[in-house]
N, C-alpha and C positions, 0 to 999 in steps of 0.2 A: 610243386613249388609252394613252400608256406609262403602265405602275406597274410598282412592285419587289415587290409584295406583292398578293394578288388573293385574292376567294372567291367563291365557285361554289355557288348554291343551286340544284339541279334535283329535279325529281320523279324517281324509281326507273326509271320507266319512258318516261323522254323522255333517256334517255341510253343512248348505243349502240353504249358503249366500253365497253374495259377501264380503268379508273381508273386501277391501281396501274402497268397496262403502260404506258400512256400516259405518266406521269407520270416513269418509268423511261427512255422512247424520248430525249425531251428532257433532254440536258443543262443549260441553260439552267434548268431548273426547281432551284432548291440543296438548297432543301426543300418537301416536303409532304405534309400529313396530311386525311385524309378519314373519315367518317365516316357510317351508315347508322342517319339517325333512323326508325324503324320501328314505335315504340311511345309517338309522340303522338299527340295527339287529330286529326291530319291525315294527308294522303295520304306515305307512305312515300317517302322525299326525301334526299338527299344533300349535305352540306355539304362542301369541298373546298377544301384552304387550301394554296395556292402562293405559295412566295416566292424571290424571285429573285435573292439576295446583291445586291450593289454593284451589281449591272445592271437594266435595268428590258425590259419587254417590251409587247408591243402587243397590247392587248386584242382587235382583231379574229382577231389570228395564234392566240392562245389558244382563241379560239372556233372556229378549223377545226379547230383539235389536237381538241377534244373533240366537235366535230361537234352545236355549240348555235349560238343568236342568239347575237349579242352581248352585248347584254341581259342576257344569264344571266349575265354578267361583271363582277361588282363591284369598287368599290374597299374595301380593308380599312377600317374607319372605327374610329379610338383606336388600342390597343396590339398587338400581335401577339398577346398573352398573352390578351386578353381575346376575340380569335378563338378561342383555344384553348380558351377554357376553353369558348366557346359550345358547340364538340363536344359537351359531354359536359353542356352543362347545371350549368356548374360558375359559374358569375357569379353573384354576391348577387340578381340580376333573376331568374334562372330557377328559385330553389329551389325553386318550388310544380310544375314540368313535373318529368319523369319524368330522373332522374339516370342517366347512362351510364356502362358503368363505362370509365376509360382502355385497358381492354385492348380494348375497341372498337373505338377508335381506330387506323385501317392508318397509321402513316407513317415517312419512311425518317430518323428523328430518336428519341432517347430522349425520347418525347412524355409520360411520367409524370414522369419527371426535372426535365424543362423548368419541366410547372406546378409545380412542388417549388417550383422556385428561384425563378418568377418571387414566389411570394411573400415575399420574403427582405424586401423592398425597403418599409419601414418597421416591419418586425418586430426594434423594439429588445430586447425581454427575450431573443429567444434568439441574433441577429447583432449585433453591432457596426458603427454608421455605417461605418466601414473596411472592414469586411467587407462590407457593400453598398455601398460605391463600387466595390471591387475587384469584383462581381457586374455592375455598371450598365456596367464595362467590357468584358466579354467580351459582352453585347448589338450586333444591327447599326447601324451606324454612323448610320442614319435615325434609330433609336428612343434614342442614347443621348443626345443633349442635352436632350429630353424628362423620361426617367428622371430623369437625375438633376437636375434643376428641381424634378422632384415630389419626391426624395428628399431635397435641402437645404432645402425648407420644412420637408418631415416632421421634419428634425432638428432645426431652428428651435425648431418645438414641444415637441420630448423636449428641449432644453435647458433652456425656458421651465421645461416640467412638473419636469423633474431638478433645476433651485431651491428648488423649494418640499417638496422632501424634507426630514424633521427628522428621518429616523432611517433614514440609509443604514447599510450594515456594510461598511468597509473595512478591509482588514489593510495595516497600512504597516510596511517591514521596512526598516530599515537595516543597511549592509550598508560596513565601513572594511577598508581595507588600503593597504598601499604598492601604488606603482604598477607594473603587470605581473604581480603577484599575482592575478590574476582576476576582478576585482569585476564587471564587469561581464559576461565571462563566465557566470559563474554566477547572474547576476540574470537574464539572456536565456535559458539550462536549466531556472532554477525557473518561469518562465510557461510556457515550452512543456510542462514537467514535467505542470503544472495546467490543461493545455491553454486558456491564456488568450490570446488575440493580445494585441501589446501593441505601444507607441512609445517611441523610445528619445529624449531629451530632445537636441537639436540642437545649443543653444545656452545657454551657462549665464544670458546677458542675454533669453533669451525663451523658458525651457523648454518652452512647452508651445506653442510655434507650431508644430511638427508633431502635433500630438494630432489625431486624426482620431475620437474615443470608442472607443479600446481598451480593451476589461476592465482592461489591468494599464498602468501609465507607469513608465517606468526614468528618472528623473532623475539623470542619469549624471554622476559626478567635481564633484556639488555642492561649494561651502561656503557658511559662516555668512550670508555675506553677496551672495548669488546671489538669494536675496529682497530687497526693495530696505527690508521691513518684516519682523518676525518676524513680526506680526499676519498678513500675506499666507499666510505658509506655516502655522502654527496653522487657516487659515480652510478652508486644501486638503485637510490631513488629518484634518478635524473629523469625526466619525461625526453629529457632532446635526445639521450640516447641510451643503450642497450647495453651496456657492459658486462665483460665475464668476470666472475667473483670468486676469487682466491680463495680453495678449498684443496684440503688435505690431499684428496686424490687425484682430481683437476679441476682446473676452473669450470666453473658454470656461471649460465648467464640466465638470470630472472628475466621471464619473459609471459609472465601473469597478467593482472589485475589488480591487485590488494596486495600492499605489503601492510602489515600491521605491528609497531614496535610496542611491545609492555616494558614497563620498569617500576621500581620503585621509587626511581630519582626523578622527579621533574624533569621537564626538557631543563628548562632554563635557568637549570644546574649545571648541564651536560659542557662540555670544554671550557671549565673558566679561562684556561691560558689563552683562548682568541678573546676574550671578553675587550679588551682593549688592543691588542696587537694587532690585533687581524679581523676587525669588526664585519667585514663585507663578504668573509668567508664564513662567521656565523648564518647572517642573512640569508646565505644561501642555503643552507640548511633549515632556515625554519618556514624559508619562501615554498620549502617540497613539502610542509606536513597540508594535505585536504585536510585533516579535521584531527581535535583535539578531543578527548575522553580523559576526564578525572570519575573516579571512582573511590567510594571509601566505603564506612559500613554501613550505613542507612542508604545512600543514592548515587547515581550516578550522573552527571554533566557532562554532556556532551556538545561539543561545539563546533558547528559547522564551519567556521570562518576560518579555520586555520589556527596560527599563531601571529602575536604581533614581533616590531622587531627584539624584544627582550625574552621572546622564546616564550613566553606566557601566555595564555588561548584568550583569546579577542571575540567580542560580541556577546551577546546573553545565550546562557546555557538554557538549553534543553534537560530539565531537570526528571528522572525515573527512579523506582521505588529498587532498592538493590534490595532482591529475596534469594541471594546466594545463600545464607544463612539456613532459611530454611530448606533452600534445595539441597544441601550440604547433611542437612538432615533425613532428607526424603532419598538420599542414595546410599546411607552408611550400611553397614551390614552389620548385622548381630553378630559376631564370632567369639566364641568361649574360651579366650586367651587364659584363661586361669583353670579352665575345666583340663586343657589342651596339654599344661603344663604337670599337671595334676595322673593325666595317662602315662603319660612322658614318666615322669622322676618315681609315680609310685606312693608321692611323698606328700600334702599337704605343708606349702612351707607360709605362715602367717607374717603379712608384711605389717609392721606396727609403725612406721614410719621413717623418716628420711636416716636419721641416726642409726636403722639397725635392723635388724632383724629377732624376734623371739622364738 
């Protein structure tokens, strides 16, 4: 029988190899880890977990390698992670059996590490959906269509449940300046600052169709009228509750930390038509900004107190030295656009200015 992935249960004493050499001889083997349970209620026995990357291998070849039946040759049955954890008596089934501890564990893999991570994979309070997809990816290519089936239910559900939240705490920070002044810049510095992952908004007609559940969202080079409702955008940054967000494929619901809006327009530009109509439904919109950030080309002002009710940021700024300018410098690349075009046509063509070409 080919498999890519096998285990090996034998008794101590019906095996009459070296494991770790053995195991070492074949290259063909990518990984594996083994273990001596010695201190169950049974005969002293060894469990042995080989796996084969991309390739698969034949079970009876296996069984001369170690000098067994066949028989003794298993198919891995479920996850790789859940072989692993058998090792050591680590599966919700075995807590009443005698727990091993991973230094145990012989294999030629960071086999503590491993089970670390495999638990990532619906633990939303300490990763981020994004952050376990990016985890479901560096898994074998067998196990990752699995994974992540099991992991787009599991979020299904943290969506479901992240609804019926009425009292999340999010800090939403707006953040204006002209454009090339660094707004977004510094909205992608202050999440890694806070070590928050975060998405940066794609498209202003469907911002949140890349949102993957990042702690922070950068809703980048907004305006007023990017919402197609002001009610939609009141409903995103509401603290009392959790709402799902009209997107192109389906709704999702922000269930972060930071949202962060850039623009070029002031807030308190943004909907003149409630300016007089509907005054109490502006209010509530500039009652959700935690902090205000103006930025231009020399500095930037930041201000914790929010906005007052005219939309304008309130209390004295916290004033910082803006050196986008020269970081702007310190990232550009030399690339020989004229040498490039020069290989290209064959041709030196001399641009003499606006009016022409000679």
């Amino acid at each position: 029988m080919q498999l890519r992935q096998m285990e090996i249960v034998t008794d101590k004493d019906k095996l009459s190899v070296d494991i770790q050499a053995t195991c070492m001889k074949y290259k063909t083997i990518k990984q594996w880890a083994y273990i001596l349970h010695d201190k169950d209620d049974t005969r002293p026995h060894y469990h042995i977990y080989l796996n084969f990357g991309t390739s698969s291998c034949d079970t009876s070849l296996v069984a001369k390698w170690f000098n067994l039946p066949e028989n003794f040759i298993e198919k891995v049955k479920g996850r790789k992670v859940d072989v692993l954890l058998y090792l050591t008596h680590g599966n919700d089934t075995q807590k009443n059996k005698h727990q091993y501890s991973p230094s145990e564990v012989v294999a030629n893999f960071d086999f503590g590490s491993e089970i670390e991570q495999s638990k990532i994979i619906g633990d939303f309070e300490h990763y981020s959906y994004a952050e376990q997809v990016a985890y479901v990816n560096t898994l074998p290519i067998s196990e990752k269509a699995t994974a992540f089936t099991r992991l787009k239910k599991l979020w299904e559900l943290e969506c479901q449940c992240a609804s019926l939240i009425t009292d999340r705490q999010i800090k939403v920070g707006f953040i204006d300046g002209k454009a090339g002044a660094g707004k977004t810049y510094y909205a992608k510095q202050l999440c890694k600052s806070l070590e928050l992952d975060f998405c940066i908004s794609s498209s202003s007609n469907d911002p949140f169709q890349d949102y993957l559940g990042q702690n922070a969202i950068i809703l980048d080079d907004m305006r007023d009228k990017t919402f197609k409702y002001l009610d939609d955008l009141l409903k995103i940054i509401d603290n009392n509750t959790s709402s799902s967000v009209s997107s192109r494929f389906h709704n999702k619901v922000f269930n972060g930390k930071l949202i962060l809006i850039t623009s070029s327009v002031p807030l308190h530009y943004w909907y003149p038509e409630y300016k007089y109509s509907s005054f109490d439904t502006l209010t509530q919109l500039y009652r959700r900004i935690s902090f205000y950030v103006h930025v231009d080309r020399e500095s930037i002002y930041y201000y914790d107190g929010g906005v007052d009710d005219s939309g304008k940021p309130k209390g004295e700024a916290s004033v910082f030295i803006n050196g986008i300018t020269e970081l702007k410098r310190e990232r550009s690349v030399d690339i020989d656009i004229l040498g490039a075009f020069g290989k290209i046509a064959q041709t030196k063509i001399v641009f003499t200015g606006p009016d022409g070409f000679a």
